[in-house]
C-alpha positions as CSV (number, residue, x, y, z in Angstrom):
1,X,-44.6,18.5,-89.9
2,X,-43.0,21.6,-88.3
3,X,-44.9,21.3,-85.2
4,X,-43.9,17.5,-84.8
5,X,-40.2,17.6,-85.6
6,X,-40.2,20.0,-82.6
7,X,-42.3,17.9,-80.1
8,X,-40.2,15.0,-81.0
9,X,-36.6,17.4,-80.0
10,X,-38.3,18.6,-77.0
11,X,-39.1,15.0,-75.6
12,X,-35.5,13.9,-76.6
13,X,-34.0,17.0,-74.7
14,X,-36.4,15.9,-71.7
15,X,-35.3,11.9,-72.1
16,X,-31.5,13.6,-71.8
17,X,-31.6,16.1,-69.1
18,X,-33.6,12.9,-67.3
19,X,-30.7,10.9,-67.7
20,X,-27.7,13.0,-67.2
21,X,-29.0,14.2,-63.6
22,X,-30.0,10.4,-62.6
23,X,-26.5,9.5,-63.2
24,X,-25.1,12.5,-61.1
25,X,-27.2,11.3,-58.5
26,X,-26.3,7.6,-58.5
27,X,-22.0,9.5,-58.6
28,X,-22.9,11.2,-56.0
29,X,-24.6,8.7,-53.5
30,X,-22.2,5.8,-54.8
31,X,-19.7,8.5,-53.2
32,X,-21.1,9.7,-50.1
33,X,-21.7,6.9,-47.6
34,X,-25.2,6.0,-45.9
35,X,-26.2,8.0,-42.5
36,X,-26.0,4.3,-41.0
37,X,-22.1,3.4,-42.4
38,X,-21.1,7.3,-41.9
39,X,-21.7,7.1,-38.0
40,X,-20.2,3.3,-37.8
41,X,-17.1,4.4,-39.3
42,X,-17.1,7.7,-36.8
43,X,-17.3,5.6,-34.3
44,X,-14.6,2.5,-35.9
45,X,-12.3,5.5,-36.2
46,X,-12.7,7.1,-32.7
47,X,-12.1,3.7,-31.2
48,X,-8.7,2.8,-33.4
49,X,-7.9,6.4,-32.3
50,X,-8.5,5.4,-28.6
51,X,-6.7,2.5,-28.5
52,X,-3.3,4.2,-30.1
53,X,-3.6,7.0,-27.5
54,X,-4.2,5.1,-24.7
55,X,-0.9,5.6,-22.7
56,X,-0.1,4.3,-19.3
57,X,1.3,6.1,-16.3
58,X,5.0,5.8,-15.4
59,X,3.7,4.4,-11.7
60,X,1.4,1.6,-13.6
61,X,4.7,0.4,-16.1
62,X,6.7,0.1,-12.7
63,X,4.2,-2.0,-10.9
64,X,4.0,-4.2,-14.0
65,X,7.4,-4.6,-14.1
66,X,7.8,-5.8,-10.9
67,X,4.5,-8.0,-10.7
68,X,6.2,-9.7,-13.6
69,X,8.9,-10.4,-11.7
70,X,7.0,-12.0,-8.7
71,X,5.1,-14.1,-11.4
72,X,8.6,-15.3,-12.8
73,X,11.5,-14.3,-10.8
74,X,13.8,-16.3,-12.9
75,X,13.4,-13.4,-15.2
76,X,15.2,-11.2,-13.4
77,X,15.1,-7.4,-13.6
78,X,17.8,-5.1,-15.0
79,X,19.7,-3.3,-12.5
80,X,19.1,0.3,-13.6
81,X,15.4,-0.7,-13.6
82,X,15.4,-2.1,-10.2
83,X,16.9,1.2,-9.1
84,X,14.6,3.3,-11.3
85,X,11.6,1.5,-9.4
86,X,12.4,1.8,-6.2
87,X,12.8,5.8,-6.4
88,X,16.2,6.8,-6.0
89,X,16.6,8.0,-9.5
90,X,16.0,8.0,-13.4
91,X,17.6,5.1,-15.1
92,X,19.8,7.3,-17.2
93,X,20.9,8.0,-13.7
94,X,21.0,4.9,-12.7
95,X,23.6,4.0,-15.5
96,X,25.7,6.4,-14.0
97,X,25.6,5.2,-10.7
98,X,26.5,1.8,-11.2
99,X,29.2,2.5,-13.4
100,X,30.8,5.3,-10.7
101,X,30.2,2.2,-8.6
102,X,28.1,3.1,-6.3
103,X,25.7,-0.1,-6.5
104,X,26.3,-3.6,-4.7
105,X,24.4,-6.5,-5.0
106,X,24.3,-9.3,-2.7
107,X,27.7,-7.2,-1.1
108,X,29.6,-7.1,-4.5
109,X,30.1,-3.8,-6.5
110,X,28.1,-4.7,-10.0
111,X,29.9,-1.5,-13.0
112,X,28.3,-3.8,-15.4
113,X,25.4,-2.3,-18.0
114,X,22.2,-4.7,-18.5
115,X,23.5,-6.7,-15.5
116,X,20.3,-8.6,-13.8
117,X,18.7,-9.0,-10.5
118,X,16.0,-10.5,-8.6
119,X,13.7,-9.3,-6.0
120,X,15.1,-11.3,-3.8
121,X,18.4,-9.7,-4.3
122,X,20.0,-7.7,-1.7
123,X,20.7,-4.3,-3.6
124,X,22.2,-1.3,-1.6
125,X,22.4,2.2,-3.0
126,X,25.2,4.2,-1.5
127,X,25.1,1.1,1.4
128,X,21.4,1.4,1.8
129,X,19.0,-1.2,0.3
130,X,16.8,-0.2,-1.4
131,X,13.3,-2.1,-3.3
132,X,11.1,-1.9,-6.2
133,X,8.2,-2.9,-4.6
134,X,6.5,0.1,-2.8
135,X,6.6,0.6,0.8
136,X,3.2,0.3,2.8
137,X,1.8,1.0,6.2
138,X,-1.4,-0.4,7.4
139,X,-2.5,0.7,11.0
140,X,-5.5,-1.6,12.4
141,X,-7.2,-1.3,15.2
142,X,-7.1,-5.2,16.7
143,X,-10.2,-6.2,18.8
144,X,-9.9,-8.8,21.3
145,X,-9.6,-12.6,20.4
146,X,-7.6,-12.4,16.8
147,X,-3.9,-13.9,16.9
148,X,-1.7,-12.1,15.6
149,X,0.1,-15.2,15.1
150,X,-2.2,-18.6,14.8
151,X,-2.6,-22.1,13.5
152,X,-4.5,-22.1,10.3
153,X,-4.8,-25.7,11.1
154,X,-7.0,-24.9,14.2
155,X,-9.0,-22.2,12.3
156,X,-8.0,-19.6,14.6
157,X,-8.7,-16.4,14.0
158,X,-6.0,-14.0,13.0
159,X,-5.1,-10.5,12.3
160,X,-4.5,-10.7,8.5
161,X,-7.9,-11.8,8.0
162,X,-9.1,-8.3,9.4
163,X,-6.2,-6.7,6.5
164,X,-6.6,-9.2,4.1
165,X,-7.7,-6.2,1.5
166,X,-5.4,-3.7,2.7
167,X,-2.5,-4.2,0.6
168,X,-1.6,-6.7,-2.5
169,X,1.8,-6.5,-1.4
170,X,2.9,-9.2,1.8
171,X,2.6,-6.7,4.7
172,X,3.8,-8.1,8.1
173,X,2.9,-7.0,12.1
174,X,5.3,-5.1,13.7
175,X,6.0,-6.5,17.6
176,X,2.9,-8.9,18.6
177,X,-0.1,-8.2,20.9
178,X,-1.8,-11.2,23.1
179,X,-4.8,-12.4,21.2
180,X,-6.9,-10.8,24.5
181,X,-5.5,-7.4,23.6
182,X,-6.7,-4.9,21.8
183,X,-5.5,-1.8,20.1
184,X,-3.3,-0.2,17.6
185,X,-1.1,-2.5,15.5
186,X,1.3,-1.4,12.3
187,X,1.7,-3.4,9.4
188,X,4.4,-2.9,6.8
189,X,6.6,-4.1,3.8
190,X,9.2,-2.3,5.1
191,X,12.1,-4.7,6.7
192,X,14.3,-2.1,7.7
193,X,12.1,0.0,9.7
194,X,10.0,-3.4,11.0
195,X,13.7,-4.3,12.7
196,X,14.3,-0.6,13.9
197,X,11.0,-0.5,15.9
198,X,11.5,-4.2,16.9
199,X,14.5,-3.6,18.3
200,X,14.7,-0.3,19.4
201,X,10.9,-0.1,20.9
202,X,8.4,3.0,20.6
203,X,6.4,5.0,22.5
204,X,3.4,3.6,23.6
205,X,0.8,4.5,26.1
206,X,-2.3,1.5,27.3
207,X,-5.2,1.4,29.0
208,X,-4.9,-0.8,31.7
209,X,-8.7,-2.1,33.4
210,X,-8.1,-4.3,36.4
211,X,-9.9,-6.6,38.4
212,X,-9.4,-4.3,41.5
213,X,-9.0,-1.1,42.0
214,X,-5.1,0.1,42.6
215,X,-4.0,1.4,45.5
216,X,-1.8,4.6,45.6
217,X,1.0,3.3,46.9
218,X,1.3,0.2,44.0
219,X,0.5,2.7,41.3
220,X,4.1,5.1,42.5
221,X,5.8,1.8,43.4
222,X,5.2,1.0,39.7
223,X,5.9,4.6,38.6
224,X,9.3,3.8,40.0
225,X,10.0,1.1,38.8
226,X,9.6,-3.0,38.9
227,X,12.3,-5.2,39.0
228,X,11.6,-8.1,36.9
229,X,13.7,-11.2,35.5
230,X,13.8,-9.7,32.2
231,X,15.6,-6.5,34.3
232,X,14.8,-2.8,35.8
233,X,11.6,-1.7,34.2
234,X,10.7,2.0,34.4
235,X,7.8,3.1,32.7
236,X,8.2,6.8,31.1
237,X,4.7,7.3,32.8
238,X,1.7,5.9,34.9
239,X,-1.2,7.1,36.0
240,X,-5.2,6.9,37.2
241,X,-7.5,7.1,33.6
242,X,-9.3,10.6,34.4
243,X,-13.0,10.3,34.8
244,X,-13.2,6.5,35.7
245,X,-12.7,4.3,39.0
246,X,-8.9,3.4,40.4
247,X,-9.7,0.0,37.9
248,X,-8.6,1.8,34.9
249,X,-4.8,2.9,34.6
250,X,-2.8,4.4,31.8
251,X,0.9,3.2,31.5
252,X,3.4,5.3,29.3
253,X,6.8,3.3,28.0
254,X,9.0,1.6,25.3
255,X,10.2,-1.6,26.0
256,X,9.9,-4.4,23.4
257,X,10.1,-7.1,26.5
258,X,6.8,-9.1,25.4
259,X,4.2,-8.9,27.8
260,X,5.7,-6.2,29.4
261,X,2.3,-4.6,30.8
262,X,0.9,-7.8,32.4
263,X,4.0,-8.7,34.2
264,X,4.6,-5.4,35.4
265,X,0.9,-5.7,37.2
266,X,1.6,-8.9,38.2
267,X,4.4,-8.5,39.9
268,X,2.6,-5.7,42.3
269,X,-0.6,-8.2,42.4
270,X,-3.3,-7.3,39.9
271,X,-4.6,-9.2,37.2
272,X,-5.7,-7.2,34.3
273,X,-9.2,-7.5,32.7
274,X,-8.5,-5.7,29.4
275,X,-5.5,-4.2,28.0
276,X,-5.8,-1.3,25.0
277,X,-3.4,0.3,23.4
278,X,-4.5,3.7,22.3
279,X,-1.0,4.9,21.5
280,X,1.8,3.6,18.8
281,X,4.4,5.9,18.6
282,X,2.5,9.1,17.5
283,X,-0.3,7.0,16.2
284,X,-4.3,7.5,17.8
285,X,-7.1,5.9,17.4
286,X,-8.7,8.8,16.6
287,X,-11.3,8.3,13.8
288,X,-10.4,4.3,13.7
289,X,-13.3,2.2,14.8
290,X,-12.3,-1.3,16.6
291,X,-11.5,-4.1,13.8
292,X,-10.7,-1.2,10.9
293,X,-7.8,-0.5,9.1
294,X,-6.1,3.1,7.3
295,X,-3.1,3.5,5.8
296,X,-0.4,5.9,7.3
297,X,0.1,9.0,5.6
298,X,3.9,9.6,3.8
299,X,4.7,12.5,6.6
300,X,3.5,9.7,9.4
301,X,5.5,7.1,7.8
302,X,8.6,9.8,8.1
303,X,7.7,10.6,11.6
304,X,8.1,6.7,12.3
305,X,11.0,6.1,10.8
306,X,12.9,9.0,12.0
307,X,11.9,7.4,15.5
């Protein structure tokens, strides 16, 4: 009776122990998630964690500002904003500025704080305008037969087809070149220094190929200048192309006269075969094959505009 009063206490304790750690372990793994939902969750929280630090850049925030104001310029921009973007200074700055009034808009003094503007606004800083959107020069080396100006009508083909990828902002040419020219021709955003080359001309050196070769005489003739109906033309310089046949001629000068180089070879009784222009102010073609495109570098963009 002994002997079986133990055996049943011993299975009892065994039934217990049994059942206490079972339950621990169903605690525990009710606790701890599965290997599956552990790395889903890793991965739920690494995402959420991505998302809230995902920052943007202050150059990004500008460009969104003003691309919402091309797609509604209704909208309008503040004014401290507009100035902010364009690079002059911070808009804390900027605040300062307009209330020391030192900020016209369409010519009148604006001291007012929140006070809007467009981008088609003319905003001057100090009595310089200034713009949001950023400046860009695009250098292309034209090939012969593109206008540079042509009738979409006719399907003629033109030199913002060859920069159509170039820039997202409207970039214009700056001067013209004859659709049977080729060479270097600047494209830019930038209004003010697109009139100050227009009008004021830049150094520019062609390649000249004619149908005959040129005599010595016509070439100084030339060298000291033409006079045309347009007026006195003296090119800065003019010469034979080293290495190749009295056909090909370099010319050197800065007149913004339009077809300046033809009538100039006219005039002393050549007709010219192909026309190049291998020089735009301190701009090569060096490294530009015919029909690409670069952009100008900031210090070549100075060099221009201090021109």
């Amino acid at each position: 009776m002994v002997i079986f009063l133990r055996r049943i206490h011993k299975l009892y304790a065994t039934i217990l122990i049994s059942f206490t750690f079972e339950k621990n372990i169903n605690t525990i793994m009710a606790k701890k998630p599965s290997h599956k939902n552990s790395k889903f969750s890793k991965k739920r929280q690494k995402s959420s964690s991505t998302k809230r630090k995902k920052k943007f850049s202050t150059k990004q925030l500008k460009q969104s500002a003003v691309d919402k104001q091309i797609k509604n310029p209704e909208a309008g921009m503040r004014l401290n904003k507009y100035i902010s973007n364009s690079g002059v200074c911070s808009r804390r700055d900027a605040d300062i500025y307009i209330a020391s009034g030192n900020v016209t808009v369409n010519g009148e003094v604006i001291t007012q704080m929140g006070y809007k503007v467009k981008l088609d606004d003319d905003v001057r800083f100090d009595g310089r305008r200034i713009n949001p959107v950023k400046k860009e020069y695009v250098l292309l080396n034209k090939p012969s037969g593109f206008y540079v100006t042509g009738s979409l009508e006719k399907n003629n083909r033109t030199v913002m087809d060859l920069i159509a990828n170039a820039s997202k902002s409207k970039i214009v040419p700056v001067g013209k070149l004859e659709t049977s020219t080729k060479g270097l021709l600047l494209f830019t955003n930038d209004g003010t220094l697109e009139k100050k080359l227009a009008r004021k001309g830049v150094r520019q050196i062609f390649h000249v190929e004619l149908r005959k070769p040129m005599q010595l005489e016509d070439l100084k003739s030339i060298r000291e200048g033409v006079s045309l109906q347009e007026g006195f033309i003296k090119p800065i310089a003019i010469d034979y192309v080293q290495n190749k046949s009295k056909h090909h001629i370099g010319i050197e000068l800065t007149s913004v006269i339009p077809q300046i180089v033809q009538k100039l070879f006219k005039k002393s009784g050549y007709d010219i075969l192909n026309l190049d222009r291998v020089v735009y102010g301190e701009l090569t073609k060096r490294n530009l094959p015919r029909g690409h495109f670069r952009h100008l570098t900031k210090q070549e963009a100075i060099n221009l505009g201090m021109m």
